[in-house]
C-alpha positions in Angstrom: 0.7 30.6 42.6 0.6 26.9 41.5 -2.4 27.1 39.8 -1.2 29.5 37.6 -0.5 26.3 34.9 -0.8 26.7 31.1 -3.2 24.3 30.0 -2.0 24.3 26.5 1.2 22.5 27.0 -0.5 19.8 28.3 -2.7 19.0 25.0 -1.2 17.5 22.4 -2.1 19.2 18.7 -4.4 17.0 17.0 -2.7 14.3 14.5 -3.2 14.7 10.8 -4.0 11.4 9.2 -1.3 11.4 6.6 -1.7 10.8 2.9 -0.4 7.8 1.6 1.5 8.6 -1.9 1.7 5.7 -4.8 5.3 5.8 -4.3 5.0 4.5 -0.6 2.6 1.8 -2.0 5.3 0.6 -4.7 7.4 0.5 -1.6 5.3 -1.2 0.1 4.9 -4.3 -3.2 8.2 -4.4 -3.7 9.0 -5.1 -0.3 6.6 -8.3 -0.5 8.1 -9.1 -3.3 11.7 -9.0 -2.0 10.2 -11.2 0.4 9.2 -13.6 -1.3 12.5 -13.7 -3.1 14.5 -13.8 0.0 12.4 -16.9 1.4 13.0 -18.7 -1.8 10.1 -18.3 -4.2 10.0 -17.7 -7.6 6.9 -15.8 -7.7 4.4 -13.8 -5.6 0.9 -13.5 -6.7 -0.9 -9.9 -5.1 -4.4 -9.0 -5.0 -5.1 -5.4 -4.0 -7.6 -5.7 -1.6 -4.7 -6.7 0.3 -2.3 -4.2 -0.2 -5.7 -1.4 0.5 -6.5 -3.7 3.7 -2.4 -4.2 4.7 -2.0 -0.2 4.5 -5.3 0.4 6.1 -6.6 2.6 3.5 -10.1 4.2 2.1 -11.1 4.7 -1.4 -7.6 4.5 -2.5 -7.9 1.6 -5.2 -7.0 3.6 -8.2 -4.1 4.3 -6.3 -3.0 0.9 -5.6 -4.0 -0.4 -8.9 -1.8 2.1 -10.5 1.2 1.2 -8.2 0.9 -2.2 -8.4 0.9 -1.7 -12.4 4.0 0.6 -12.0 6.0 -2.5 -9.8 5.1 -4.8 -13.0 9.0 -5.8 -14.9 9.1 -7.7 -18.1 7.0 -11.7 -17.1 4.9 -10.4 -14.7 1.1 -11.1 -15.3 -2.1 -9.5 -14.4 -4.3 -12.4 -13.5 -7.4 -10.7 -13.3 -8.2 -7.5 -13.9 -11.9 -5.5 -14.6 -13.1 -3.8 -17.0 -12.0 -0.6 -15.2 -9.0 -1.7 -14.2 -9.1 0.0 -11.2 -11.1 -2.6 -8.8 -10.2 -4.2 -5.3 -10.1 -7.7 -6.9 -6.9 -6.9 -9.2 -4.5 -9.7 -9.2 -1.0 -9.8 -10.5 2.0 -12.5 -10.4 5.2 -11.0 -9.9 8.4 -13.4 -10.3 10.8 -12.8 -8.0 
């Protein structure tokens, strides 16, 4: 009988939001910072409302604070920071 069709083939499982790690958001730095090298500037200056925003993330600034601290060689500068530490309006240069 055609009718005799299973329905569950035809519905896709549902898709699990996956978890970004800190190690895909240093990725994710260092790749605009090789960017920035590679189109001939000498620095890059990131805030990380813009990495959270760029990766389309929630609640995750600790996270991105911490990676962006991690991506941090010997002259770069945090240009503003809170008291936390931990906020969306951190700011460091990176020299490329």
């Amino acid at each position: 009988d055609d009718w005799d069709i299973e329905i569950s083939e035809n519905i896709p499982e549902p898709t699990k939001e996956k978890k970004i790690t800190t190690e895909a958001i240093r990725f994710h730095v260092n790749r605009m910072i090789e960017s920035a090298r590679m189109n001939g500037k000498s620095s890059i200056t990131i805030v990380a409302r813009d990495i959270h925003n760029s990766l389309n993330l929630k609640r995750s600034y600790p996270m991105v604070c911490n990676a962006m601290r991690q991506c941090m060689k010997k002259g770069d500068v945090v240009i503003h920071s809170t008291e936390s530490g931990y906020s969306s309006t951190l700011e460091i240069k990176y020299y490329t």
